[in-house]
N, C-alpha and C positions, 0 to 999 in steps of 0.2 A: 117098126114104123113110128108107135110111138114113142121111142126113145128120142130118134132123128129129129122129128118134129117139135119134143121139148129143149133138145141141145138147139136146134134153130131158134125158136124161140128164145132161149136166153142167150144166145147169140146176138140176135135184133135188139133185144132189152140192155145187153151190156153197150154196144156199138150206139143205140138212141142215146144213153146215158154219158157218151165219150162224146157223140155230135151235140150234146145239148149243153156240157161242160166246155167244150171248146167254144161254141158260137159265144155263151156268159162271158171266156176268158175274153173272144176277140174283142167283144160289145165293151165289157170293161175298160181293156187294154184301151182301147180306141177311144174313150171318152177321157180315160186318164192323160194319152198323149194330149191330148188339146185342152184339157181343164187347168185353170188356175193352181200353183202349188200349193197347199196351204197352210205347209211351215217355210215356203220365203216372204216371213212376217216383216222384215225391215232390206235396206239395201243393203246389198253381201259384195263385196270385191274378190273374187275367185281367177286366181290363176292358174292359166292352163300352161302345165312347162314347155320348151321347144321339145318336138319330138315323140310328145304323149301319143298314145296311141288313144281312142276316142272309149274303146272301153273301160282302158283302166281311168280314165278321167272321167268317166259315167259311174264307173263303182266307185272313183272316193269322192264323188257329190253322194251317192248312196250312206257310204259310212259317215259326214257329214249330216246326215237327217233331208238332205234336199229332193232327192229323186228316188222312188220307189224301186223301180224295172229300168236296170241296168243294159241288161240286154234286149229289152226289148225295144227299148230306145233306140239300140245301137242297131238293129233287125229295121225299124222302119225308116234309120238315116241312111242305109246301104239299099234298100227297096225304094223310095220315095225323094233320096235325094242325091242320084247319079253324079260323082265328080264331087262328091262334098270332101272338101277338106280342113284340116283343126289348123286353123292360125293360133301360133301362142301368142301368150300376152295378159295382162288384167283388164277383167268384165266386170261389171257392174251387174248383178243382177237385180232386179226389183219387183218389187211385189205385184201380182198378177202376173205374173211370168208363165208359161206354161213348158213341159219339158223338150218340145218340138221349137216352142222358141228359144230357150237355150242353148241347144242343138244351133238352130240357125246363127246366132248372135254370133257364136262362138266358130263359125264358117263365113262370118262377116269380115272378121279383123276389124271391127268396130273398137278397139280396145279403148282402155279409161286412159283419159290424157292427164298429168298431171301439169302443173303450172310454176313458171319459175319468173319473175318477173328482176327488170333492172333497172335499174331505178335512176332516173334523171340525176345530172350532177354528182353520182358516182363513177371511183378512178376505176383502170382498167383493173388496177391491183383488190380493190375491195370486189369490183365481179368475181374475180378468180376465189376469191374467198367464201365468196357465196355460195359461188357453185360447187366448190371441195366439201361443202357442208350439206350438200343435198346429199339424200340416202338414195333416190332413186335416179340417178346419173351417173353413169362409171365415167368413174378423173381418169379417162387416157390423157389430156392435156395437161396435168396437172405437175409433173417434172418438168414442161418445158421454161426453158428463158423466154419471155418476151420475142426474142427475135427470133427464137427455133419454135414458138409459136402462128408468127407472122408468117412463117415459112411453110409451115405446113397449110395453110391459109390460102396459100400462093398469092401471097405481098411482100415476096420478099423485101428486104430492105426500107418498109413502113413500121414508124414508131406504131406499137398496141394503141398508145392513151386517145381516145375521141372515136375508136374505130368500130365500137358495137350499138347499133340503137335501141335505147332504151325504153321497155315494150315490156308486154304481158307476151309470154312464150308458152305454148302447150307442145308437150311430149311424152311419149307411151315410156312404160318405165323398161330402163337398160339403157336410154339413150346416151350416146358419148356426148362429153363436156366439148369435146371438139368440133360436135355438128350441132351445138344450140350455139356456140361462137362463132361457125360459118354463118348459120342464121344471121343472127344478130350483124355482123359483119358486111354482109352483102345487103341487108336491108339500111344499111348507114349508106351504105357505097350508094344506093338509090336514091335514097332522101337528101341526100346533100347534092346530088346530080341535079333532083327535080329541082331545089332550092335555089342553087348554083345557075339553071339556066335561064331561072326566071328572074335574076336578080336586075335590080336599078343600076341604071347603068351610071358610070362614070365612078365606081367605087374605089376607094385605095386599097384595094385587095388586088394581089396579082393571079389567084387561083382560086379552084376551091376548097384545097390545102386551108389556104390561111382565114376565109371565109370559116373553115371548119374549129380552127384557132381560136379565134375572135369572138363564135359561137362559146365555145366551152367556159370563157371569161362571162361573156351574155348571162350564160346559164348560173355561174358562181356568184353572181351580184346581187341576184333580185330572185325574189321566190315568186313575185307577183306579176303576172302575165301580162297587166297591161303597162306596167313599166319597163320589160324585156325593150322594146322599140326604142324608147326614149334611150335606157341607157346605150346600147348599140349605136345609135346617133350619137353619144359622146364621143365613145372610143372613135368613132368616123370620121369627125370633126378634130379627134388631137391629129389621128393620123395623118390629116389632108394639111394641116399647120406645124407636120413635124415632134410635136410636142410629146411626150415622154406618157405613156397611159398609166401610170402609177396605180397599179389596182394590185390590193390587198391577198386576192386567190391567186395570183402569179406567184407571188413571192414565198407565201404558205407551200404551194405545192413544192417549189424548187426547196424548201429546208426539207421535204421527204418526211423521213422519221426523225426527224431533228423537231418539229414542229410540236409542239406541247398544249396547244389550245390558245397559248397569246401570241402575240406577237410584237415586237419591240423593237425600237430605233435601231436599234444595231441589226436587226434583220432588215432594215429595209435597206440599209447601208453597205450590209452585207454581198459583193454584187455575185450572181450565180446566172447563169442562161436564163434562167425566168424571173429574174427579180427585173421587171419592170421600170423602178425607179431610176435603177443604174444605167440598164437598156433604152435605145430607142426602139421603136416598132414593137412585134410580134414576138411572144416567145418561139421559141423552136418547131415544139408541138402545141395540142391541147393538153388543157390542164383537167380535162373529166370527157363524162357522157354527155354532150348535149342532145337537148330535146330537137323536136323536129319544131316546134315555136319558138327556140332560140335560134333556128339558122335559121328562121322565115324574119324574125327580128335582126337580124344580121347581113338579109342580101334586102331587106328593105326598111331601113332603120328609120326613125323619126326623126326629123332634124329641125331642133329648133333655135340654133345658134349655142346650146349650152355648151359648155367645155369640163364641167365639176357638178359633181354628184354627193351627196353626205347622206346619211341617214336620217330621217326627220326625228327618232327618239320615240316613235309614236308605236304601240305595240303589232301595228299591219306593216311591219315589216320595209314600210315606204321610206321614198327619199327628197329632198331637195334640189334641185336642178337648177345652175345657177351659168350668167351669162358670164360673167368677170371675179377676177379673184376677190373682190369687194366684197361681191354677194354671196361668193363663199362664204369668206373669212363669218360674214355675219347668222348664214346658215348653222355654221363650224359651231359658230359662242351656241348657238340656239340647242344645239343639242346637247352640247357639252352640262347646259343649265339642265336639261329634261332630266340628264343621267345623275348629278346628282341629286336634285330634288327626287327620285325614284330611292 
């Protein structure tokens, strides 16, 4: 009897000893899940691959140094959160982070956007360059022509040059080179609509094609926003008199890789689809990216009777604005003197 009675007893004593170590684990386990980490000291970029399963991605944040309890983690994300499932992608984590909310983040598809921007008054050619030199973008676009570009696009038979707007772009990394150029593409096709249909009426533009043109010229002249209008009012006023828009980024673009950084009488003589001087009207295409305040400077130009434009010499980049070739010619000398007294 008294055998019985001491095996019961240390029976009760072992079992107290297993319920009192367990309730410690859970009380632990429990405040660990929801407490701050306290070696995610700085922000950490953690990708989770396609496909991981959620524990092996709980034990290498373990080997890592980030999360403790592996599994226990993974026990209270199949208990507590019914239907979770791991989007891959790169996280951000950061500091106060707790392992229940990296759990969740990581069942968000919240992932880190990276940014790619394009930049006003760049050719379609220098985008393409840009973006082959992003690490996190796979170049599927990056074999094609121009026109097996435009194709895939479904434009077929539109020239690339003028066709992307130029914007700050976010994307989760792996994105294709050929869905930041749909982007960019279809948000030109917007902006120049919006542009287009709000424009002043009575314009020597037959579309919004050549609006988009005229734009890209806009955008090559002037860095300075508030004379974007003004010069567009030239180009408006040759075109409504016939007159020949002799501008400088026409003829630049049309020598291509031929272009050296100067440019010289025989280039301008030289006649090509965009040399300007030679041509009346519109080149073909555009000659870059314009902005979205170059085609608001283009369907509502400034018109103040001028016909000729020079550069004032002065380091803002500004220009002279003249009614007759008179006030040119004396604009012309005026600069001519700035540059070399400089």
């Amino acid at each position: 009897m008294r055998t019985r009675l001491r095996v019961g007893l240390i029976a009760l004593a072992v079992l107290g000893g297993i319920v009192a170590t367990g309730s410690w684990f859970y009380q632990y386990t429990r405040v660990w899940l929801h407490a701050p980490i306290a070696q995610l000291t700085t922000k950490t970029v953690y990708e989770v691959p396609r496909g991981a399963a959620l524990i092996s991605v709980l034990s290498d944040l373990k080997t890592r140094g980030l999360i403790e309890h592996p599994r226990e983690l993974s026990t209270w994300v199949r208990l507590m959160r019914p239907g979770f499932t791991l989007k891959a992608g790169e996280y951000e984590l950061v500091p106060g982070m707790s392992p229940t909310d990296i759990a969740d983040l990581f069942h968000s598809g919240k992932v880190l956007l990276h940014k790619f921007t394009i930049v006003e008054g760049s050719t379609t050619k220098e985008l393409r360059a840009l973006l082959a030199a992003q690490t996190g973008i796979k170049p599927v676009a990056r074999p094609f022509s121009g026109r097996e570009l435009m194709l895939k696009l479904d434009r077929a038979g539109i020239h690339p040059e003028g066709q992307f707007f130029p914007d700050t772009y976010r994307f989760p990394k792996g994105t294709h080179d050929l869905e930041i150029l749909r982007i960019a593409n279809a948000r030109m096709s917007k902006e120049l609509e919006l542009a287009w249909s709000g424009r002043e009426p009575g314009l020597p533009l037959a579309n919004a094609y050549e609006a988009l043109i005229l734009a890209s010229i806009v955008e090559k002249e002037t860095a300075l926003a508030s004379e974007r209008p003004l010069i567009a009012g030239v180009f408006i006023e040759r075109l409504r008199k016939g007159m020949r828009l002799q501008t400088d980024p026409t003829v630049i673009y049309g020598l291509g890789d031929a272009y050296d950084g100067n440019i010289r009488k025989a280039d301008l003589l030289r006649d090509t689809p965009y040399n300007t001087y030679t041509r009346a009207g519109l080149p073909p295409t555009p000659i870059c990216l314009p902005s979205a305040a170059a085609l608001d400077a283009v369907v509502h130009p400034k018109l103040t009777g001028a016909i000729f434009f020079v550069a004032t010499g002065n380091r803002d980049g500004s220009h002279n604005f003249s009614r007759t070739l008179e006030e040119h010619n004396a604009a012309l000398k005026q600069y001519l003197r700035r540059l070399r007294q400089r």
